[in-house]
N, C-alpha and C positions, 0 to 999 in steps of 0.2 A: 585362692588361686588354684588352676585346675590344672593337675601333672598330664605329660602325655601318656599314653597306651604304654603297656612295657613290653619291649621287645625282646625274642630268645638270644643271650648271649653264648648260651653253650648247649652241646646236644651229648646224651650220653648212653650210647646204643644198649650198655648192659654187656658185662663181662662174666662169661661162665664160669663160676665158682663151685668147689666142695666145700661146707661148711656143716657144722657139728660135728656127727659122724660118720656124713656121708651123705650130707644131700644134695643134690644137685638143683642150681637155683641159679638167677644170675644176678650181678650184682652192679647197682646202677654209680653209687659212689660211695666213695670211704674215705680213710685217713690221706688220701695221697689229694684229693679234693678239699683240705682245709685250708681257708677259711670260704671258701667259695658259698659253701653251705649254710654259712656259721645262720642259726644252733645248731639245725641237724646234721648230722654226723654218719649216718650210712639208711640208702636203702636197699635194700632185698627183695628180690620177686621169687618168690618156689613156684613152680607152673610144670610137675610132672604127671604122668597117668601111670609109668611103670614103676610099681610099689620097690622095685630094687632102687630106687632113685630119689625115694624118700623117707621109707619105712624106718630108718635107724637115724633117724629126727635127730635129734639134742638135748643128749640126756646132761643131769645133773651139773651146771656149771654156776660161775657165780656173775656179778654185775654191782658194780660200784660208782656212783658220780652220772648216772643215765638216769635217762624215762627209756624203752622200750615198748613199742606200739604194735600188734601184731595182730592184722588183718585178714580175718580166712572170707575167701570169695566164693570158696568151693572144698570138698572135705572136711574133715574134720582133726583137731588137733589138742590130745588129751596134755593137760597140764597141770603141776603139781610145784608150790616151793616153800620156804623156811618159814613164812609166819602163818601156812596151815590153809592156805588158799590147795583148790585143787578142783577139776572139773572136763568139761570138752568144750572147746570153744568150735562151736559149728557155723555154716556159710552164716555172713552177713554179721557175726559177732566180732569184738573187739576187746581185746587185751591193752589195757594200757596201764603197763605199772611203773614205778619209781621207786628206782631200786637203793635212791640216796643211801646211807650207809654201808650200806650189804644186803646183800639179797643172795640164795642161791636155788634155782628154781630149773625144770624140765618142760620141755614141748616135743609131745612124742607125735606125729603124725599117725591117724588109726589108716588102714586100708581102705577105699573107697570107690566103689563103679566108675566114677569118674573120673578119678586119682585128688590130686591136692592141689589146690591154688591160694595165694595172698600174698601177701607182703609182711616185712619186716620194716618199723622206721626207728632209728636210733635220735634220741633226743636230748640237747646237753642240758645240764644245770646249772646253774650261776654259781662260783664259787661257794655263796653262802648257805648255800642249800647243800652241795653233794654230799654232805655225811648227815641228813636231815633222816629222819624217820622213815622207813622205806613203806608205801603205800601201792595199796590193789586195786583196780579200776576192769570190773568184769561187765562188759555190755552185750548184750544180747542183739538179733537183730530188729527187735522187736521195738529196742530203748532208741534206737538211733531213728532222729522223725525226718522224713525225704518227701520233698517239697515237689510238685506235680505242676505243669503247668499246662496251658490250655492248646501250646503249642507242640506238646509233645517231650518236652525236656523232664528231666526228673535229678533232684540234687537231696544225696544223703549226706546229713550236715553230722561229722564225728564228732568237730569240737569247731570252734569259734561260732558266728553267726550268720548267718546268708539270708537274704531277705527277710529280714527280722523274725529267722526262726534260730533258734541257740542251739546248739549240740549239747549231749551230756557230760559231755567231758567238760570241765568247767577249773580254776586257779591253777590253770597252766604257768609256773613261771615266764615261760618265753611268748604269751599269751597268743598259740598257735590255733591254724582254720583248717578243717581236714575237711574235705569235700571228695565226695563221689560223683561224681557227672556221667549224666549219661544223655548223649541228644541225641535227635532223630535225625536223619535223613539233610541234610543243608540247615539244621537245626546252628542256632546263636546263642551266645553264654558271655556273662561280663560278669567277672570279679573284681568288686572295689577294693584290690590289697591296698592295706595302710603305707602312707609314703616310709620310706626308713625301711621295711618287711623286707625279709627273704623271700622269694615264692616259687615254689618250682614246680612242674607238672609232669605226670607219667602217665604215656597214654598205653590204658588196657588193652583195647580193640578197637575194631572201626577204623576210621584217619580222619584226620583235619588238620587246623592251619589256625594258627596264632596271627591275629595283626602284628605290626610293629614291621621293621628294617627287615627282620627273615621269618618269612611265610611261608617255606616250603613247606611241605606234608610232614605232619608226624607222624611217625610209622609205629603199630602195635611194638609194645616194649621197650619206645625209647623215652628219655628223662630230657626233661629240659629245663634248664634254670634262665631264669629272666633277669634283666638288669633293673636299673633306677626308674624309677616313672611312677604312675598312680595305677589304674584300672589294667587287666589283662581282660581279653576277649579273643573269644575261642569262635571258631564256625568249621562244622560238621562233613565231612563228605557226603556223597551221595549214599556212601555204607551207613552212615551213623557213626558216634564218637563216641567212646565211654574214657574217663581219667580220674586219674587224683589231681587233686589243686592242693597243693599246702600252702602256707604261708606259715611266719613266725621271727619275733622282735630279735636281731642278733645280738649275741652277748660282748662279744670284742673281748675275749679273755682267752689265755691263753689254754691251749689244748696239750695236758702230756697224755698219752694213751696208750696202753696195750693191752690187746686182747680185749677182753668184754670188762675191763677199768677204764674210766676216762676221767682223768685229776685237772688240775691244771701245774701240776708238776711234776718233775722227776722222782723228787723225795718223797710224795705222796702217794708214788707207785708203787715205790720202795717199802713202802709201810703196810699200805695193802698186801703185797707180794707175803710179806712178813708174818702179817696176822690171819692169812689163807694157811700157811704151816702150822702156827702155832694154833690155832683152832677160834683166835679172835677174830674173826672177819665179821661173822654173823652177831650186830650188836645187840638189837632187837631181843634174839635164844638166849644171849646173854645175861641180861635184864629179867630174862621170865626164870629162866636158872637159878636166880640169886634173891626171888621173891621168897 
């Protein structure tokens, strides 16, 4: 049985935010949008050129109970954390860690002729998982394989599958699809999200129009999440369209959260909070300490 087109139930223009220590970014949704999202849990656009607007990035903090996904589209963004990973993730790379246990880790924005661009996506973990091993997922833009078509469209596939080509992101718990799209000119696109998926989209640049009930334009920087149905299908303006497509299986569990923790309780925040003081947060350091 074949679902309909899915149509955008909600638009989210992107609220300008200070986040770390001062960057300036805006921020498409968060905790006040749960369960709307559910798994993901916040994204972030940085999009400056004036280095006072971003240069004092985010330093040293921690992340408990998340995936963190972090896409540079332009500049570069040196990073360093607790189990010894450290580097520059430059345009077109991809940061995807899982900070399950504890993690505490930096992302410094270097200065750049162009200034900084990417995104931030926040990704939950199933109960069973958030105190799981914390793991590093470093892609280059070289790892990530982007699909060409004859028509002109082009799709960088981060994680799930798109025309039977896989991303390298791969045992996603929430078994998510991170897509880059870029059309040409009146250029067409159709995503088979799975029936049940979350799926949302951000458009980069360009404009276009989602089939479904509301087809107005979507305008550079706004987010839109979709409802119930099967396939989504994009078409191009006459500018061209560039976006993310996500998608991903929600969890239905309950979300307690503060700051860069996200448990599924209040006592678990508690504990966390607890073992940030006392110097147990980081279990992993722990474990290598005691070898």
């Amino acid at each position: 049985m074949s679902h309909p087109v899915r149509s955008i139930t909600h638009r989210f223009p992107g609220i300008p935010t200070l986040e770390g220590a001062g960057v300036h970014l805006k921020r498409s949704f968060s905790n006040t949008e749960i369960p709307m999202f559910d798994p993901f849990l916040l994204l972030d656009r940085f999009d400056a050129t004036n280095p006072a607007d971003y240069l004092a990035g985010f330093p040293w903090h921690p992340h408990r109970g998340i995936e963190t996904v972090t896409y540079v589209l332009d500049g570069q963004v040196e990073h360093g954390d607790t189990l010894g990973n450290s580097g520059i993730i430059g345009a077109g790379d991809v940061q995807w860690m899982n900070s399950g246990s504890g993690i505490i880790h930096q992302e410094m924005p270097k200065v750049s002729p162009g200034g900084i661009a990417g995104f931030q996506l926040w990704v939950n973990l199933p109960a069973k998982q958030k105190m799981s091993t914390p793991a590093y997922r470093g892609l280059t833009a070289g790892d990530i394989p982007e699909i060409s078509t004859e028509a002109g469209s082009r799709v960088k596939v981060v994680a799930g599958t798109f025309d039977h080509v896989e991303g390298p992101v791969r045992g996603i718990p929430v078994d998510p699809t991170y897509l880059d799209v870029r059309l040409p000119p009146n250029g067409e696109f159709e995503f088979p999200a799975p029936s049940g998926y979350t799926v949302f989209g951000h458009s980069i640049d360009g404009a276009g129009s989602f089939s479904g009930t509301d087809t107005a334009p979507v305008a550079a920087g706004e987010t839109v999440l979709f409802g119930s149905g099967g396939p989504v299908r994009a078409r191009a303006s006459d500018r061209g369209f560039r976006f993310l497509m996500v998608s991903g299986r929600p969890l239905h569990e309950p979300v307690a959260w503060y700051g860069p923790i996200v448990m599924n309780t209040n006592d678990e925040l508690v504990t966390a909070a607890r073992e940030l003081r006392s110097g147990d947060f980081i279990k992993e350091k722990r474990a290598i300490n005691e070898e």
